[in-house]
C-alpha positions as CSV (number, residue, x, y, z in Angstrom):
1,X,4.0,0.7,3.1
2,X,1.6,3.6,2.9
3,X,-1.8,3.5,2.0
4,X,-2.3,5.3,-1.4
5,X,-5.0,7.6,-1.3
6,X,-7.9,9.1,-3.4
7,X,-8.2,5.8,-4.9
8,X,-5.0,5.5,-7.2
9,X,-5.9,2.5,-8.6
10,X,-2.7,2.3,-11.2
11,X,-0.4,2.2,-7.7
12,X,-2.5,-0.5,-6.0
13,X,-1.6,-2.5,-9.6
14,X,2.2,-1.6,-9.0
15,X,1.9,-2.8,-5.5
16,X,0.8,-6.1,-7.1
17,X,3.2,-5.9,-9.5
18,X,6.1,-4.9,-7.0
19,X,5.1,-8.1,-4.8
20,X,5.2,-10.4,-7.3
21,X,8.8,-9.4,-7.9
22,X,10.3,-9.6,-4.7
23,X,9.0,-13.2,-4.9
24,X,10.8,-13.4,-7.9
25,X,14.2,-12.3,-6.1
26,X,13.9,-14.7,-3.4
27,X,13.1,-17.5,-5.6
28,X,14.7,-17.0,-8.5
29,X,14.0,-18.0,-12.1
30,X,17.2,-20.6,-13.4
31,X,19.7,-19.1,-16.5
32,X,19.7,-15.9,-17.8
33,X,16.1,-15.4,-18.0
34,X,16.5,-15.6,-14.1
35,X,19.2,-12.8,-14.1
36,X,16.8,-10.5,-16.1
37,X,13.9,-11.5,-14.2
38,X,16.1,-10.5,-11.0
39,X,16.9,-7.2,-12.4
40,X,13.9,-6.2,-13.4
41,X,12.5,-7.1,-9.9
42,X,15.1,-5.2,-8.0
43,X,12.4,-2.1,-8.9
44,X,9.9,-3.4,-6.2
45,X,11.8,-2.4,-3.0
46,X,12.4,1.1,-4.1
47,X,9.7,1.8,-5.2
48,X,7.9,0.4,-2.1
49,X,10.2,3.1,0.3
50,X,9.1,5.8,-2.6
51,X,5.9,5.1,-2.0
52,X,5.7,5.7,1.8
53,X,7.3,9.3,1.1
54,X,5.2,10.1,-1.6
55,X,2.0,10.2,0.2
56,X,3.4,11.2,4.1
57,X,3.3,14.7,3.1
58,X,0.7,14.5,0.2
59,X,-0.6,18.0,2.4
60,X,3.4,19.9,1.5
61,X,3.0,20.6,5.3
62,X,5.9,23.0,6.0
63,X,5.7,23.2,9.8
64,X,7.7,21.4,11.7
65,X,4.6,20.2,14.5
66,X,2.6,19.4,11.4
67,X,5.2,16.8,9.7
68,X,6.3,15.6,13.0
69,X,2.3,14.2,13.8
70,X,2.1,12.9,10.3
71,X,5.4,11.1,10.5
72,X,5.0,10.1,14.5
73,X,1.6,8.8,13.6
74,X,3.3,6.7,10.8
75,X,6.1,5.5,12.7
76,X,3.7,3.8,15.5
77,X,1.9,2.0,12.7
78,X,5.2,0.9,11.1
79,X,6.6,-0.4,15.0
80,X,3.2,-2.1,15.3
81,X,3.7,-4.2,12.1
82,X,7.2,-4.8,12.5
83,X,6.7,-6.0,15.9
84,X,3.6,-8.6,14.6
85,X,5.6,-9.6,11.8
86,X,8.9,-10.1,13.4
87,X,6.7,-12.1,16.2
88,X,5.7,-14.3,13.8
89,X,8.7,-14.9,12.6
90,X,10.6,-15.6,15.7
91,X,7.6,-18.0,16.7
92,X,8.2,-20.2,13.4
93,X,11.8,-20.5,13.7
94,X,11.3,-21.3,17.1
95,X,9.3,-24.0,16.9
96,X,11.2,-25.5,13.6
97,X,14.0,-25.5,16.1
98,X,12.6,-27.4,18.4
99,X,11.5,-29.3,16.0
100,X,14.8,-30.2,14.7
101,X,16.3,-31.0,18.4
102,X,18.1,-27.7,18.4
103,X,19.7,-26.5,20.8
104,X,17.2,-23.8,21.6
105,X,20.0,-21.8,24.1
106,X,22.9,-21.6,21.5
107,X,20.1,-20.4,18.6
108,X,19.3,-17.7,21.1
109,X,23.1,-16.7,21.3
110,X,24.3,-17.2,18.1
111,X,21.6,-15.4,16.9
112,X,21.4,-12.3,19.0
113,X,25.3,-11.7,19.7
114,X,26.5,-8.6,20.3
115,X,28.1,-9.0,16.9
116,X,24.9,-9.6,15.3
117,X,23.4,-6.5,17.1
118,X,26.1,-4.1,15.6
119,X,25.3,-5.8,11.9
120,X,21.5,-5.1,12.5
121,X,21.6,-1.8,13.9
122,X,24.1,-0.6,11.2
123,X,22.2,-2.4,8.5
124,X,19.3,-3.6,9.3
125,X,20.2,-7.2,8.6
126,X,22.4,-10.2,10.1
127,X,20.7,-13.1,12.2
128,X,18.6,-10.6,14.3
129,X,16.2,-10.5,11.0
130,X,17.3,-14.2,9.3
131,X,18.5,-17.5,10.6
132,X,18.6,-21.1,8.8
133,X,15.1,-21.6,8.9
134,X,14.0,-18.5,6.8
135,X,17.3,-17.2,4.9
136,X,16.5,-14.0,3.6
137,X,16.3,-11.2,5.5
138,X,13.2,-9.2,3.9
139,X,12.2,-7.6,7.3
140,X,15.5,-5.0,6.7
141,X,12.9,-3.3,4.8
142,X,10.2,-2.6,7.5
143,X,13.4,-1.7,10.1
144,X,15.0,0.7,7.4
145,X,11.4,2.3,7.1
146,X,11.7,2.8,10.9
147,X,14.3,4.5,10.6
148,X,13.7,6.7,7.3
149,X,10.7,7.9,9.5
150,X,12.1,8.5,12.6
151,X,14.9,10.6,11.5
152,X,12.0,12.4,9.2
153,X,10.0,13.2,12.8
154,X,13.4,14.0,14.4
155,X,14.9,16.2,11.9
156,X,11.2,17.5,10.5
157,X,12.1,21.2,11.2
158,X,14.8,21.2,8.6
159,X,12.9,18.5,6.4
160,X,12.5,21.0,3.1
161,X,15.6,22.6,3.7
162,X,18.3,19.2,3.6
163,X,16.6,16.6,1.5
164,X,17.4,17.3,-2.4
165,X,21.1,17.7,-1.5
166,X,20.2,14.5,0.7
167,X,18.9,12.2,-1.9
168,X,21.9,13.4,-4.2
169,X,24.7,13.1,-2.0
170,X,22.9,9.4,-0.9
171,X,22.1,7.9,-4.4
172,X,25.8,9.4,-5.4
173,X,27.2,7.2,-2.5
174,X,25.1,4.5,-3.1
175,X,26.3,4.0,-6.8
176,X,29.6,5.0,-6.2
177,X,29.3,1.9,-4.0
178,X,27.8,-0.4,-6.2
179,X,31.0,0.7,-8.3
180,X,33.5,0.0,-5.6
181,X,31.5,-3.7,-5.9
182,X,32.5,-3.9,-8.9
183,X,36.2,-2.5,-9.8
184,X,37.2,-1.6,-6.4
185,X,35.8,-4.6,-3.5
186,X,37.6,-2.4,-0.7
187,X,36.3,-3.9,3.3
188,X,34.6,-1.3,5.0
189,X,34.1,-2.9,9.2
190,X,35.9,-5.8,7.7
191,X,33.2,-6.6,6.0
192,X,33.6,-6.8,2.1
193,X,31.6,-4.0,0.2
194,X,30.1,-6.8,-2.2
195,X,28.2,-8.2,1.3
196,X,24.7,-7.8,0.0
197,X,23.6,-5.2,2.9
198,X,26.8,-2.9,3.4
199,X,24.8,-0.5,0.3
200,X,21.6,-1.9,1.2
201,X,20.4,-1.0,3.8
202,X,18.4,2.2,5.4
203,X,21.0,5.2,4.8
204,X,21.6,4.0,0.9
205,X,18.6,2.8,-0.1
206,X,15.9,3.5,2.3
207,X,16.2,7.1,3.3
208,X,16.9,7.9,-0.3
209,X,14.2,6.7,-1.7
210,X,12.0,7.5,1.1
211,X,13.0,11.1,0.7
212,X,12.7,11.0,-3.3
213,X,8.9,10.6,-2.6
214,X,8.5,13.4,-0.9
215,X,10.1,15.2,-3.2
216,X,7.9,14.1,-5.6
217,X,4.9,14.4,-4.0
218,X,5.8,18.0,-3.4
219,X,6.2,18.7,-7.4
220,X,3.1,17.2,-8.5
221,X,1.6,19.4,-5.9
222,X,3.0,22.1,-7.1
223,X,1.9,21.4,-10.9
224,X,-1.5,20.6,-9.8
225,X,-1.8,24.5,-8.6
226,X,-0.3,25.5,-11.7
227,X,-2.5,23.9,-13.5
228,X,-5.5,23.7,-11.9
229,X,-8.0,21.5,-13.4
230,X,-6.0,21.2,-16.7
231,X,-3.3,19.0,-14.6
232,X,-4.4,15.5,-15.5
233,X,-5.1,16.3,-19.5
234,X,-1.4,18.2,-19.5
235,X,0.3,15.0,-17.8
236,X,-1.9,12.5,-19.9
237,X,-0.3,14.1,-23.0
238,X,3.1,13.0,-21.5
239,X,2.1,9.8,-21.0
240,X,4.1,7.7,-24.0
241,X,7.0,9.7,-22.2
242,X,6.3,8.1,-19.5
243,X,6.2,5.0,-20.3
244,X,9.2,4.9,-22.2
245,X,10.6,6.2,-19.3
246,X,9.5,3.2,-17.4
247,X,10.8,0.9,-20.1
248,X,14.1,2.6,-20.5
249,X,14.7,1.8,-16.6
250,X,14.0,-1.6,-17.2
251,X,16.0,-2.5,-20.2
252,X,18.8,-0.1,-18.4
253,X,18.2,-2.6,-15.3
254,X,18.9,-5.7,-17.7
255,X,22.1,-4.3,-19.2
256,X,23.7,-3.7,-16.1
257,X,23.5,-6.7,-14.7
258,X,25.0,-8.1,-17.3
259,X,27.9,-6.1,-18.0
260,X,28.3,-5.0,-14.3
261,X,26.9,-7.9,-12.1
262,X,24.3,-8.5,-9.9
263,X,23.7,-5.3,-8.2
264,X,20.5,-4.6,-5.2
265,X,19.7,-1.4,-6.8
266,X,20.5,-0.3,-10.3
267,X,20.2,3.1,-11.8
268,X,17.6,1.9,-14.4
269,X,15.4,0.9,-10.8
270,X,15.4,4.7,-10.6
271,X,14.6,5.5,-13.9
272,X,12.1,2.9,-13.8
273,X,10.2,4.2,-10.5
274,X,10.5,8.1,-11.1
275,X,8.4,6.6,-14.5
276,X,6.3,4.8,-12.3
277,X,5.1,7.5,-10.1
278,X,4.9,10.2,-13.5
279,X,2.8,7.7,-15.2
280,X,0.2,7.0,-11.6
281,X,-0.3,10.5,-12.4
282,X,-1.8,10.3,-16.2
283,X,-5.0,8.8,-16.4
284,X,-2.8,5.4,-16.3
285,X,-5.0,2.1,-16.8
286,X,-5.1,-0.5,-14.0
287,X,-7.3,-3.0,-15.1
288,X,-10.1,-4.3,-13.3
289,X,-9.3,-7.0,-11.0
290,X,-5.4,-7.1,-10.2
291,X,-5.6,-3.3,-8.3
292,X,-7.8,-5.3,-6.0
293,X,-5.1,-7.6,-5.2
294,X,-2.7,-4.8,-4.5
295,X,-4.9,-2.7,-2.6
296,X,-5.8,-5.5,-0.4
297,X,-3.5,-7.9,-0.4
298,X,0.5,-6.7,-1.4
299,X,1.9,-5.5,2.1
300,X,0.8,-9.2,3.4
301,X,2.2,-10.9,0.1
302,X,5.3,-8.5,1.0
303,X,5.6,-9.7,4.7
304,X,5.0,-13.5,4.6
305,X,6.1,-14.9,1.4
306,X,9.2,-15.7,2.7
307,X,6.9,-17.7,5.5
308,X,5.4,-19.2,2.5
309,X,8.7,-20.1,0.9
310,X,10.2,-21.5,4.5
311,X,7.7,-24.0,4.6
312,X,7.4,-25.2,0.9
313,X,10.9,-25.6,2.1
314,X,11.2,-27.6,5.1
315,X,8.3,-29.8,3.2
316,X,10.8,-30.7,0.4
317,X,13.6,-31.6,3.1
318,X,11.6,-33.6,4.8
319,X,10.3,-35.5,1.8
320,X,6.5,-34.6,2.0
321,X,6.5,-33.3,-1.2
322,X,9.0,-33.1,-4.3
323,X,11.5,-30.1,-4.4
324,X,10.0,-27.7,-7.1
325,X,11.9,-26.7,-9.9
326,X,13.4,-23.6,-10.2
327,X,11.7,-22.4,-13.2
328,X,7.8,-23.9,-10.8
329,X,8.9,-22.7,-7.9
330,X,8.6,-18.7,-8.3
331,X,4.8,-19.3,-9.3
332,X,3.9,-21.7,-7.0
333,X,4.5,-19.1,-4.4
334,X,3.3,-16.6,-6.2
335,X,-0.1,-18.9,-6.5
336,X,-0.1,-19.7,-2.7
337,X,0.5,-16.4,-1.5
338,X,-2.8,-15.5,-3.6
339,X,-4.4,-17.4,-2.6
340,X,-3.6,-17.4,1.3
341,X,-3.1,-13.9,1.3
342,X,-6.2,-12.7,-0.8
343,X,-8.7,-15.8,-1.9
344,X,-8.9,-17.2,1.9
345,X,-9.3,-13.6,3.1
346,X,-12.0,-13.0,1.1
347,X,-14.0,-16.5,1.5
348,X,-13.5,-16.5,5.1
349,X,-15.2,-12.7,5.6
350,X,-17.9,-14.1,3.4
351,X,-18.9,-17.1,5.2
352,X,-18.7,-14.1,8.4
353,X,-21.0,-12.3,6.6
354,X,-23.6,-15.0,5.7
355,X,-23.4,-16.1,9.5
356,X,-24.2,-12.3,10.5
357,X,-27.0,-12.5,8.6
């Protein structure tokens, strides 16, 4: 995820926000309170790939050497994270595994077949990125990033020229598919369009989105020359617009899924993060304390939660504690991801501090 700059404290609170709600998609709230709840939440991962385009380019570099040392520069960060978090990952199930008695062997080749390959290099998801010890495959994200970036740094020269007609033909396709889910389930690889990651994945959702960023980013650069120091009073005054916006995405979000099904992105998720990044542009409020968490704290959240749900998991199945609820367990990871992923932080550099001294 990229780092916001010049201190946009309003998208630090989103990237709380946006955390919070993936947690809620991988734990899920019970009845139809929990369908809402999961398509309102479906917002955080588009947003997230929005976010990395938006500020890549904050400069509206033109030249091609110029975007490809930005996005290079970018893509080694993101390969360095991927490669720690994946590690970490692997390491876990590994040692569940053994663990368990497993076969360690046939997890190896079950889970890196060749068929398994094709599935992750096509989509960025199957065993490569999941397995039975943590069963959601949330790491797609950082390997669609990957490649939103690198085809960015490969095709950087043409950049301005192909991406609005990119991000329509893509979020066309990618709706048109979410259709096909619903009235038309045709079996694209022989693998059923409703399969959760034949529309998402990085050509659908994350290149899109990715792209849609940049576009942005290179409007409100373009408004900020034409209105010079006027900019933030002209967008403040379009503010309740803005918001409504925002709202009008989620309640668009709701009625979907209702009266079309589950989907991984809905079209109120766009309405609903175009709103977003209008509003970080007002003088939006943030609060005083929960922008910390997001600054600090929401691509961790992001990475390990599902670590943090695996082994609240294997806890329950192995009868240390009681299985929570479904309407506890979404905040009870919410709660331990605070406070392993901010509150220990913090203590622990603290207590470093006080020893410096």
């Amino acid at each position: 995820m990229a780092k916001i700059m010049k201190e946009n404290k309003f998208l630090y609170l989103v990237n709380f926000i946006a955390c919070m709600l993936v947690i809620v998609i991988h734990t899920r709230f019970p009845g139809n309170f929990g369908t809402a709840m999961d398509a309102v939440s479906r917002i955080a991962v588009p947003y997230f790939f929005a976010l990395s385009g938006r500020f890549l380019l904050r400069d509206g570099d033109e030249d091609t050497d110029k975007i490809r040392e930005k996005s290079g520069r970018y893509l080694v960060k993101l390969l360095k994270i991927t490669g720690i978090v994946y590690a970490v990952y692997f390491v876990f199930s590994l040692l569940i595994h053994i663990y368990l008695g497993d076969s360690i062997k046939e997890w190896l080749v079950s889970k890196y077949s060749l068929k398994e390959a094709l599935w992750f290099v096509l989509f960025n998801s199957g065993t490569f990125v999941y397995d039975s010890v943590f069963t959601f495959d949330h790491m797609w994200f950082l390997f669609a990033l990957i490649y939103a970036i690198g085809l960015i740094y490969i095709f950087a020269g043409v950049l301005r020229k192909w991406y609005k007609w990119l991000i329509e033909g893509l979020l066309f396709m990618l709706y048109f598919g979410e259709a096909l889910q619903t009235y038309y389930p045709i079996r694209p690889f022989d693998i059923s369009i409703t399969t959760w990651y034949v529309m998402r994945n990085w050509l659908f959702v994350g290149l899109p989105f990715v792209l849609t960023g940049i576009l942005l980013s290179d409007i409100f650069r373009k408004k900020k020359q034409e209105y010079g120091d006027s900019y933030v009073e002209v967008m403040a005054k379009k503010k309740p617009v803005f918001i409504l916006m925002i709202a009008a995405g989620i309640a668009c979000s709701v009625a979907e899924t209702f009266i079309f099904g589950k989907k991984e992105v809905y079209i109120g998720s766009l309405i609903a993060v175009i709103g977003i990044f209008l509003l970080s542009e007002c003088e939006a409020g943030y609060g005083k304390f929960l922008y910390k968490i997001g600054k600090k704290s929401s691509d961790v959240i992001y990475y390990y939660h599902v670590l943090v749900i695996a082994v609240l998991d294997r806890l329950s199945y192995s009868g240390v504690i009681p299985y929570p609820s479904m309407w506890v367990k979404p905040v009870l990871v919410m709660i331990l991801c605070l406070m392993f992923f901010y509150v220990a932080p913090i203590v622990f550099e603290q207590k470093i501090c006080v020893k410096g001294k």
